[in-house]
PALUMGU-932954 format. One record per residue (C-alpha): residue in three letters; x, y, z. Coordinates in steps of 0.5 Angstrom, whole numbers, padded with zeros to 4 digits, always signed. Example, Ala and Ser with C-alpha at 12.3 -4.5 7.8 and 13.67 -1.06 7.14 Angstrom:
BEGIN
ala+0025-0009+0016/ser+0027-0002+0014/
This chain:
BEGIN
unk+0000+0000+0000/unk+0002+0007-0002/unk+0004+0012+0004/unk-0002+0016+0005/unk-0005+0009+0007/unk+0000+0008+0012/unk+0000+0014+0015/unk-0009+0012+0016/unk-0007+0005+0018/unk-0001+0003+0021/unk-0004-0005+0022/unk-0001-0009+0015/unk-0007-0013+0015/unk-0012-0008+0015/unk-0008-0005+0009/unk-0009-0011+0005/unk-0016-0011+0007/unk-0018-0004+0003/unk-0016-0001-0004/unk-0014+0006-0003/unk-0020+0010-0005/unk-0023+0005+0000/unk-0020+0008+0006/unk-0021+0014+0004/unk-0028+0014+0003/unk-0029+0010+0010/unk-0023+0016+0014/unk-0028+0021+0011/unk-0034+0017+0014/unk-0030+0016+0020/unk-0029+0024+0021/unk-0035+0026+0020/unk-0039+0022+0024/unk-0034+0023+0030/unk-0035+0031+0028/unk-0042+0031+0029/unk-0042+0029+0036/unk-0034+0031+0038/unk-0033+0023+0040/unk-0036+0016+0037/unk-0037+0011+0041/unk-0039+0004+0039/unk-0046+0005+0042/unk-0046+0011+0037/unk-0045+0006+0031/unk-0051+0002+0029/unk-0054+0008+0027/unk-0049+0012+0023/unk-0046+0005+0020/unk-0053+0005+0016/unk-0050+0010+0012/unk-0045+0006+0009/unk-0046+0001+0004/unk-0044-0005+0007/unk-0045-0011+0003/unk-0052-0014+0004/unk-0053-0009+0010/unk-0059-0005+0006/unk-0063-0013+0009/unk-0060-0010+0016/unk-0063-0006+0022/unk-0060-0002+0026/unk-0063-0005+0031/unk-0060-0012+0027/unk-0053-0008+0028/unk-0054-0007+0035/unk-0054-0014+0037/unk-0049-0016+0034/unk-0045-0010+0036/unk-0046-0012+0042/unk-0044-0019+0042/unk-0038-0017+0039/unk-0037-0012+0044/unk-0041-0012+0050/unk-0037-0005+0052/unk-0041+0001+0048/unk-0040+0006+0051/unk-0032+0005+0049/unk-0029+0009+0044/unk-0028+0008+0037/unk-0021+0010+0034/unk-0021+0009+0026/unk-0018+0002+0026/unk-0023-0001+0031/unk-0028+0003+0027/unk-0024-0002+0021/unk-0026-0008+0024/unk-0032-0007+0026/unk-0034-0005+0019/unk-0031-0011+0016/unk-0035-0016+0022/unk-0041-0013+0020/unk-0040-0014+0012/unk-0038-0021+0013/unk-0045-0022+0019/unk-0049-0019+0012/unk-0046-0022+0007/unk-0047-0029+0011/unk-0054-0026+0014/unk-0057-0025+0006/unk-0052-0030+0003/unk-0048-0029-0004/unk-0053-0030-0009/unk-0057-0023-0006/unk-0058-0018-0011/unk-0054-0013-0006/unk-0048-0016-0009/unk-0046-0013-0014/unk-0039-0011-0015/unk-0040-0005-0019/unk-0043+0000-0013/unk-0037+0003-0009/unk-0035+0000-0003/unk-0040-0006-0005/unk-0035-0010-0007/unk-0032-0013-0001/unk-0024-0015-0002/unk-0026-0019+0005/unk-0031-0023+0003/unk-0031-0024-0004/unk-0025-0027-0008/unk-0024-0023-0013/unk-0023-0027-0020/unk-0022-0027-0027/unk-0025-0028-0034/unk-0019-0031-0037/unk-0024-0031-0043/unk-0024-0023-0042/unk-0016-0022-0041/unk-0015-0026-0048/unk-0020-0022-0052/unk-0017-0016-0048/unk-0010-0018-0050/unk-0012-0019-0056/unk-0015-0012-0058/unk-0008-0009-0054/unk-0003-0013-0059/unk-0008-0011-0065/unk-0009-0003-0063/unk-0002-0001-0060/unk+0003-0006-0064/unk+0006+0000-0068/unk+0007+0004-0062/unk+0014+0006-0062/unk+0014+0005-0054/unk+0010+0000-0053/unk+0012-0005-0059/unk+0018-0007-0056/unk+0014-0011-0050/unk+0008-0013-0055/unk+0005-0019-0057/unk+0003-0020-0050/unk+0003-0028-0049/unk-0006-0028-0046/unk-0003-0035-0044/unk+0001-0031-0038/unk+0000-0026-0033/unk+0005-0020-0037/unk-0001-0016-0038/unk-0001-0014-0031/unk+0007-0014-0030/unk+0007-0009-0037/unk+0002-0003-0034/unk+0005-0002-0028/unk+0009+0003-0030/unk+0002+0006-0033/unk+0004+0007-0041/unk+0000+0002-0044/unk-0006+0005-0041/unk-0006+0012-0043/unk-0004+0010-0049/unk-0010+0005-0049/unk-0015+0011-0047/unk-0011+0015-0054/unk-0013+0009-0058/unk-0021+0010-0055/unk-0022+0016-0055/unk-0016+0020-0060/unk-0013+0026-0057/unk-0015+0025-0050/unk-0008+0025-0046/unk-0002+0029-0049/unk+0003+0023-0050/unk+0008+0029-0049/unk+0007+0029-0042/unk+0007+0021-0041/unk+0014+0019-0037/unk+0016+0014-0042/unk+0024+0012-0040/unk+0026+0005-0041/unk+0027+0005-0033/unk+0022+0009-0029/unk+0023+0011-0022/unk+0017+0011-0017/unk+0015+0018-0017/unk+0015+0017-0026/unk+0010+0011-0025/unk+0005+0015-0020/unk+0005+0021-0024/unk+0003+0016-0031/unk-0002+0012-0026/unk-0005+0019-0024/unk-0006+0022-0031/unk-0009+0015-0034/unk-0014+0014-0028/unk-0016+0022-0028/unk-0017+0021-0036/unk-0020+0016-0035/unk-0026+0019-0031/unk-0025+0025-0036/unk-0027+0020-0042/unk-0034+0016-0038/unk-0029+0011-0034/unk-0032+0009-0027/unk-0026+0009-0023/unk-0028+0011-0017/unk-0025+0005-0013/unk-0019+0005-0015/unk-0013+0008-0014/unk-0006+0009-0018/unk-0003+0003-0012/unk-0007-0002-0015/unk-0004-0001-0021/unk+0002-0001-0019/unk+0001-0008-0016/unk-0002-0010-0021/unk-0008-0012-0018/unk-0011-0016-0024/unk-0019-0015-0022/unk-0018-0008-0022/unk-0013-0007-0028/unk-0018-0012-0032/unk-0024-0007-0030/unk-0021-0001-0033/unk-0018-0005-0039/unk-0025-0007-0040/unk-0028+0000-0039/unk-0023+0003-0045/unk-0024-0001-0050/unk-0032-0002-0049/unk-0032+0006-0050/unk-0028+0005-0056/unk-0033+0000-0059/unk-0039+0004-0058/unk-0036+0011-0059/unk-0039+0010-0067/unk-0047+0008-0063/unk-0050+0016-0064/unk-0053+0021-0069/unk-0046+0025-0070/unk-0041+0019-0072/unk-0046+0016-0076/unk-0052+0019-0078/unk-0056+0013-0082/unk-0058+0011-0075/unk-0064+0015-0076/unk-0067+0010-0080/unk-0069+0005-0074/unk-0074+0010-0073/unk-0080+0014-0076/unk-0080+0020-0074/unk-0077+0027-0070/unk-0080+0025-0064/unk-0077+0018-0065/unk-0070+0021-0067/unk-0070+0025-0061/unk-0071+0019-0056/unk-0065+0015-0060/unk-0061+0021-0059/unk-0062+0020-0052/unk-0061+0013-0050/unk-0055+0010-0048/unk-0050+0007-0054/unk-0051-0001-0051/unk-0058+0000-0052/unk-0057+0004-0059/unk-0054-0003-0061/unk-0059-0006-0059/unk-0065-0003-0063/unk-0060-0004-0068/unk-0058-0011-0069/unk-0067-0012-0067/unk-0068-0008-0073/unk-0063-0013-0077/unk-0066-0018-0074/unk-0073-0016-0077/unk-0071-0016-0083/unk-0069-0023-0083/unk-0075-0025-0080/unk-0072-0028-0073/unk-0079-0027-0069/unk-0075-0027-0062/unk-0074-0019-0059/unk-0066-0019-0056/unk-0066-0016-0049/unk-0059-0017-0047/unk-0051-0019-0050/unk-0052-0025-0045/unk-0058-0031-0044/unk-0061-0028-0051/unk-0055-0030-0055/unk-0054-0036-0052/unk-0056-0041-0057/unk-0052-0036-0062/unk-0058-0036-0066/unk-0060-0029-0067/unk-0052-0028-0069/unk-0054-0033-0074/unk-0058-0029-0077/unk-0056-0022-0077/unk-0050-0024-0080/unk-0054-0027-0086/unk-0057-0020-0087/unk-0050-0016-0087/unk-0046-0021-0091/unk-0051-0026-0094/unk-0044-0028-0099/unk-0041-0031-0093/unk-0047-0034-0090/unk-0046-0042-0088/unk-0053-0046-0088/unk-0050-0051-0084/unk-0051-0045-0078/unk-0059-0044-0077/unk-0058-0053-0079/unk-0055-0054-0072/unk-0058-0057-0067/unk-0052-0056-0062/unk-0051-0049-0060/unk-0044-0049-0060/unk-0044-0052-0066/unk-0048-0046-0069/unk-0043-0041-0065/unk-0037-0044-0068/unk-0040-0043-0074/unk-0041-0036-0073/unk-0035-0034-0071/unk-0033-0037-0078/unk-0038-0033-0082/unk-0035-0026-0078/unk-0027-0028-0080/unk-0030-0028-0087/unk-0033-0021-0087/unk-0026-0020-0083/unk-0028-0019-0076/unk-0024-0019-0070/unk-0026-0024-0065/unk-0027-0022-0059/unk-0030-0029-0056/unk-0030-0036-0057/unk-0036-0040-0059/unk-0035-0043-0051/unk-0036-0035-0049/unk-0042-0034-0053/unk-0046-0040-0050/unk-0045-0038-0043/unk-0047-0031-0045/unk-0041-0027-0043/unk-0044-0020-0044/unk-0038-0017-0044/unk-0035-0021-0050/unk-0042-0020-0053/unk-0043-0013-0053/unk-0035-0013-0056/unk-0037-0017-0061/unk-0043-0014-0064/unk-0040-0007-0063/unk-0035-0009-0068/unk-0040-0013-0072/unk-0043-0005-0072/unk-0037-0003-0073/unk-0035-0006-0079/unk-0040-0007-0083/unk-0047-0004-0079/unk-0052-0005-0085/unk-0056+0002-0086/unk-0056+0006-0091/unk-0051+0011-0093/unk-0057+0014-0098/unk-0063+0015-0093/unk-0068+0022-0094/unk-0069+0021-0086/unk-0063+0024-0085/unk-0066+0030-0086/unk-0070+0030-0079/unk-0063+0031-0076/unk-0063+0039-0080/unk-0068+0040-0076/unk-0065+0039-0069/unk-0062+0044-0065/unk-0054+0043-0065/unk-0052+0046-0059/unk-0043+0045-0059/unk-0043+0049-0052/unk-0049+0045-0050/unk-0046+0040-0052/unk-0039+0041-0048/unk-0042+0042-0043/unk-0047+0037-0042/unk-0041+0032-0042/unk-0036+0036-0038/unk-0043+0035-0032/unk-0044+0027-0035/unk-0036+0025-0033/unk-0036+0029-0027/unk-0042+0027-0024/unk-0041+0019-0026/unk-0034+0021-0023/unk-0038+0021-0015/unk-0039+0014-0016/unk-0047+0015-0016/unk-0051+0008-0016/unk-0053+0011-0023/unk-0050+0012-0029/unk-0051+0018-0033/unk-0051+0017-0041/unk-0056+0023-0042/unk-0054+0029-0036/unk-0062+0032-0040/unk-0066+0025-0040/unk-0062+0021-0034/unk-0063+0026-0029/unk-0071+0027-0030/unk-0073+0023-0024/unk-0069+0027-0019/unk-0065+0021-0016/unk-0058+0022-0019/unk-0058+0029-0017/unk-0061+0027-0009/unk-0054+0022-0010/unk-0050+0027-0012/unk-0052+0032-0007/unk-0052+0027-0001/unk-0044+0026-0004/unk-0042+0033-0004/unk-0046+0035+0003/unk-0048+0029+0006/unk-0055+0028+0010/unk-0057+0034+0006/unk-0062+0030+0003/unk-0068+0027+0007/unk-0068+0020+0004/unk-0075+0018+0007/unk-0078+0022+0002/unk-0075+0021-0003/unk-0077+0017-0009/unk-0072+0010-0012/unk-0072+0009-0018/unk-0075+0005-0022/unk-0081+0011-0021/unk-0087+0010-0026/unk-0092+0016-0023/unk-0089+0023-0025/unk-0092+0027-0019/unk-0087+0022-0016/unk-0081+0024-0021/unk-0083+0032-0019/unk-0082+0031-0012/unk-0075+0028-0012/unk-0074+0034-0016/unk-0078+0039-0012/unk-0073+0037-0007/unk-0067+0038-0010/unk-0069+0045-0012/unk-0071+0046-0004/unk-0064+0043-0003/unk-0061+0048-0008/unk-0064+0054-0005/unk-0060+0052+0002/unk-0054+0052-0001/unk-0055+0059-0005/unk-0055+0057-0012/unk-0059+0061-0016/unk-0065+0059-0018/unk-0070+0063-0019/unk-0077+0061-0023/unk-0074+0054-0023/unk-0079+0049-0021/unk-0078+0041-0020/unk-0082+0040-0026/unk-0077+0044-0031/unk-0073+0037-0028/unk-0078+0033-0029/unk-0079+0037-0037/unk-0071+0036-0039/unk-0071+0044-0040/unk-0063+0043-0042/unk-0061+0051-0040/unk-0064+0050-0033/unk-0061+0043-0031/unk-0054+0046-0034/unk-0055+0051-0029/unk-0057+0047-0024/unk-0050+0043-0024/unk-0046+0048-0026/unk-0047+0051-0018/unk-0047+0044-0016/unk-0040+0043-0019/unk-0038+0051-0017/unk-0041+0049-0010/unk-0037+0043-0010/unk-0030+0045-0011/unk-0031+0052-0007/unk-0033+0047-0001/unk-0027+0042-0002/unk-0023+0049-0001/unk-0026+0051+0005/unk-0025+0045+0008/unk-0018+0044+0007/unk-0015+0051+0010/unk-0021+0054+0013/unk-0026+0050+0017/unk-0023+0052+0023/unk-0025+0060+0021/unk-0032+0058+0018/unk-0029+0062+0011/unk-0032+0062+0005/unk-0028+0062-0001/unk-0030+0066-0007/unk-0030+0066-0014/unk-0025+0073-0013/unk-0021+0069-0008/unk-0018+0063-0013/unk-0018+0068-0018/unk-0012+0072-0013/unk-0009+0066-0011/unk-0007+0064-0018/unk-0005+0071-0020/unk+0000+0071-0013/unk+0002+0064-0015/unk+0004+0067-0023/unk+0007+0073-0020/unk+0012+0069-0015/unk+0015+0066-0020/unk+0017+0074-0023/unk+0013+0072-0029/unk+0009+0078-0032/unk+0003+0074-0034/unk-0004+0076-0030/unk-0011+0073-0031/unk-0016+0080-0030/unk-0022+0075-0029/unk-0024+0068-0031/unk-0026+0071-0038/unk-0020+0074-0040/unk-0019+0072-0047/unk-0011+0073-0047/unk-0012+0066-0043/unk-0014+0063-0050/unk-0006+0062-0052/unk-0005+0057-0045/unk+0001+0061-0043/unk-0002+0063-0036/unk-0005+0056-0034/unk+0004+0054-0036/unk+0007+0058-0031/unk+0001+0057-0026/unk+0003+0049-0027/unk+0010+0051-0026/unk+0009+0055-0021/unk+0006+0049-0016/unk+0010+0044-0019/unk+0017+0046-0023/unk+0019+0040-0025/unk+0012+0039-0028/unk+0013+0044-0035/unk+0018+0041-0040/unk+0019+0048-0043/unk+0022+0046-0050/unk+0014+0043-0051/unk+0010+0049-0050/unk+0008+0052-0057/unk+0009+0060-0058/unk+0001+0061-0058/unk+0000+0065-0063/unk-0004+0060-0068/unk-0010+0056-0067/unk-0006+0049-0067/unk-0001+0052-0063/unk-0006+0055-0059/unk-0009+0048-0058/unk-0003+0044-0057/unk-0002+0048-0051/unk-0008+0047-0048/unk-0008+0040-0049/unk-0001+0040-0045/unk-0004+0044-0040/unk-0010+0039-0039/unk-0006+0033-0038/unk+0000+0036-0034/unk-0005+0038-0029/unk-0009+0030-0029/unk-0001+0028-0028/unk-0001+0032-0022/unk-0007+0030-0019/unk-0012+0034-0022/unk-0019+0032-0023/unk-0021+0036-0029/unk-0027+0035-0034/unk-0026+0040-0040/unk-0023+0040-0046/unk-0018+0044-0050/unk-0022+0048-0054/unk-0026+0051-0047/unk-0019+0054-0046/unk-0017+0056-0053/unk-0025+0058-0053/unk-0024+0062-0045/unk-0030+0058-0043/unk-0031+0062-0036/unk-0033+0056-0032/unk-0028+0051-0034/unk-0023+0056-0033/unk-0026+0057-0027/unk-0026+0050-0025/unk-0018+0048-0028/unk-0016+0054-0022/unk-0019+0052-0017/unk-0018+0045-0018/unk-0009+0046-0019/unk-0010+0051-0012/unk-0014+0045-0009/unk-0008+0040-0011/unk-0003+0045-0008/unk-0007+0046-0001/unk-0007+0038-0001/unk+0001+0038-0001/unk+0004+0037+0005/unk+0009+0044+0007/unk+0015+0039+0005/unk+0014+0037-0002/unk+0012+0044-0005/unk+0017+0049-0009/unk+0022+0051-0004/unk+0021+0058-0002/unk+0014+0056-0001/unk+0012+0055+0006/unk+0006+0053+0010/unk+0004+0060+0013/unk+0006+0064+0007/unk+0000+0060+0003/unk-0004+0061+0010/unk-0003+0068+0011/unk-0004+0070+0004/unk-0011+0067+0003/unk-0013+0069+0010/unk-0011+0076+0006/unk-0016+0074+0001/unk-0021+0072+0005/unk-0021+0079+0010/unk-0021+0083+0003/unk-0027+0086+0000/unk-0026+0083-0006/unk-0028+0087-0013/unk-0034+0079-0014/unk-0033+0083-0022/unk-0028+0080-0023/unk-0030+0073-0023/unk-0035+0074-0029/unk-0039+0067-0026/unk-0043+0071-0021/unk-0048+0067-0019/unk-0053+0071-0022/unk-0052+0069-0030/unk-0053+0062-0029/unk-0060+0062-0032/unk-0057+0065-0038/unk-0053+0060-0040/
């Protein structure tokens, strides 16, 4: 385990029982239950200990955690330190888990600090490392850095060995989604120090998030252990983002012909890409005359049936009789495979693998078959209902930027449609009870599936209510403006809530003490000082300052708080737009190797998108204030960062500086 692990837990064996981000998120619990009341005994824990999503535990009451509790440890007015608390959350989880055994819904390894390292044995799908490999050895065999260490023998255990410096997997997210990490900031020596390494595993985990990976269990020391469950659920992730990334109206417009209408067009736009997938390969089916309706990349697939027949409709030329003859389902899946090498398909499954219904082999499968060769036309007059939707790139970058960081939280749902998805109020409670917790009162809250809308209105009126307790500007906007999907509203909506986030994350690190508030004016000074202590000449005027468009400022302020991180002889002139965006993607990827959790994008720095700048300022000052006094630049000491934002905070600042006042939120 990494230091910081060991500085929250000296016992070894309570170490290896967490990830990283497992105890961090059990050490915040931890203080804040312990705040509420100034001490935490163990009579205090049947209640609080609620909160947490132990295994099973939802089929627990308090007074079910009490008793056990209490066996355990008949002394309840003793007092809780934070390994004890470790121990008695392990004790639970494994009483829950045995209590509502294994094959209960509550068990999926998915939700955060659901899956528990303790109780369950973390496996493999050796059938998903092949494929997995396979695709690397496919996708990155040319690499200059990387060809060296490839082919990977999927028969082994190399995988794991190679990522440990991190390359393959920041290389792996280019190949997913191009131009997300600037390569020149990847450490890519033949022999990397530990520090090299880190700093490689922060920026893949940080662009991860920033491209839709959930990462939020998962720390760099995983990788670096080579912890094959959770590199393999990364991997996967990446690749499935590749796969689907063509599964929407913008990469490829003939999708309109799997529906009727406008009305129709709009509710594609608005599904998630597996479920795109989906209707696409039912519509193929149709064609063929497969009467059954595929629901799934699991049991629907098994018998390979479908797949027979959707590959006689794209490639009826390669097409075998002998497929939809065969009695054997693993006949027929081999069959199958030999028709898609034929069109030229990767496999990304065994026959063995589509008669047990992996659906994560299924899913690469069919997408791939999308890929390739999906079927539609190129020629089609339904193209036309797309001229006449709204295409909004502002909206769009936004609604994006909002999506990753709020999946970013670990909610339980995922968000592929920040506009559809929030609609029922729940993801937006979640997110709230994450950045303020017990804000929300959960014993009116709605959970989802909800099929009546005045109960959709209600999660939402309490998330306005909600709103206006933390001072977002919500003037004229009701729970049913959710609930409608009115798009300017729910983007002004989340902006406060991710302002609110960061500005708290602040408060909390330097001033909780003093009950300060940190403001817009405040972040803008500090990045101001911090450029200005270096003897550089640059200045932001406000978080709208169009000369920020050439990157110069955000470089020196990533130089200023780490000097090593900026290689200067990368950085462009900034005078051309190619120069002006190869800066900004440097500056974005430096600032994830850090440790910045970011979500824009270069053009909303060339393009001065004030609340994406405001939030990459605020982000670097975070990542500053979190260092240990010791590991800043030297000439930094802790009471000078100290007493020059007490000066900020004393000061009455000009809030016109920072044009994202709260009152133009509405008109975004």
């Amino acid at each position: 385990m990494s230091g910081y692990v060991g500085i929250l837990v000296s016992d070894p064996w309570l170490q290896n029982q967490f990830t990283q981000v497992e105890l961090r998120s059990l050490k915040s619990h931890f203080v804040s239950m312990k705040r509420e009341s100034g001490k935490l005994t163990l009579g205090d824990l049947p209640a609080k200990m609620s909160r947490l999503k132990v295994v099973g535990s939802e089929n627990l009451t308090d007074q079910d955690r009490a008793s056990f509790i209490q066996d355990l440890h008949p002394n309840l007015d003793e007092d809780v330190d934070f390994e004890f608390f470790l121990r008695v959350y392990l004790k639970l989880q494994a009483h829950a888990t045995a209590t509502t055994g294994s094959g209960g819904k509550n068990n999926s390894s998915s939700a955060f600090l659901k899956a528990a390292t303790t109780t369950l044995l973390h496996t493999i799908s050796e059938s998903e490392k092949a494929s997995y490999v396979a695709h690397i050895n496919n996708y990155l065999a040319q690499d200059d850095f990387l060809k060296k260490y490839l082919p990977i023998d999927p028969s082994t255990n190399d995988l794991f060995e190679i990522v440990k410096d991190g390359v393959l997997l920041c290389k792996l997210i280019n190949v997913a989604v191009p131009g997300t990490i600037d390569e020149r900031a990847i450490n890519t020596k033949r022999v990397l120090n530990p520090w090299e390494r880190n700093e490689n595993h922060t920026l893949c985990l940080n662009s991860a998030k920033a491209v839709g990976c959930t990462v939020v269990n998962i720390g760099t020391q995983d990788f670096i252990e080579g912890r094959r469950h959770l590199v393999l659920g990364v991997i996967s992730q990446i690749i499935k983002i590749q796969l689907l990334a063509d599964l929407n109206l913008k990469k490829t417009p003939q999708l309109v012909e799997l529906v009727d209408d406008s009305k129709d067009v709009e509710e594609l736009m608005s599904l998630p890409p597996e479920k795109i997938l989906l209707r696409w390969m039912n519509f193929q089916l149709k064609k063929a005359g497969y009467k059954k309706i595929v629901t799934n990349f699991s049991s629907d697939v098994k018998d390979a049936e479908a797949y027979a027949h959707l590959l006689n409709v794209l490639a009826p030329e390669h097409s075998n009789p002998s497929a939809l003859a065969a009695k054997n389902p693993l006949e027929r899946a081999k069959l199958v495979l030999e028709h898609a090498d034929r069109m030229g398909c990767k496999r990304y499954l065994t026959a063995k693998d589509i008669v047990e219904g992996s659906p994560n082999l299924n899913l690469a499968f069919v997408a791939h078959i999308f890929q390739h060769r999906n079927g539609l036309s190129t020629q089609t007059k339904q193209i036309s209902f797309l001229e006449n939707l709204a295409d909004d790139t502002q909206i769009s970058r936004e609604e994006r930027a909002f999506r990753f960081w709020m999946n970013s939280l670990g909610n339980s749902t995922y968000i592929n449609n920040v506009f559809e998805d929030l609609r029922n109020g729940w993801a937006l409670l979640e997110s709230l009870d994450k950045i303020s917790p017990g804000i929300v009162n959960w014993k009116i809250a709605n959970k989802p599936p909800i099929k009546m809308p005045f109960r959709k209105v209600e999660n939402c009126n309490q998330v306005v209510k909600i709103g206006k307790q933390l001072k977002f500007s919500l003037v004229n906007i009701a729970g049913n403006d959710i609930v409608q999907g009115n798009k300017k509203l729910i983007l002004a909506y989340l902006w406060q809530l991710m302002r609110y986030n960061i500005l708290q994350l602040l408060r909390n690190l330097r001033f909780h003490s003093h009950g300060k508030e940190i403001t817009d004016a405040d972040i803008l000074e500090w990045a101001n000082t911090k450029v200005t202590s270096t003897r550089s000449h640059s200045r932001m005027n406000s978080f709208k300052d169009k000369s920020l468009s050439d990157g110069t400022f955000f470089l020196e302020l990533l130089s200023a708080v780490q000097p090593r991180v900026v290689n200067w002889s990368l950085v462009t002139k900034g005078v051309t737009d190619d120069e002006k965006k190869m800066n900004a993607t440097y500056i974005i990827s430096i600032a994830r190797k850090l440790g910045c959790s970011i979500f824009l994008l270069p053009e909303d720095i060339t393009e001065v998108n004030q609340k994406m700048i405001l939030t990459l300022t605020a982000s670097i000052m975070y990542w500053f204030l979190k260092q240990p006094v010791e590991d800043r630049p030297s000439g930094i000491s802790d009471s000078e960062g100290s007493s020059q934002l007490e000066t900020i905070s004393n000061s009455t600042t000009d809030d016109s500086a920072s044009e994202s006042s709260m009152e133009e939120h509405g008109n975004l």
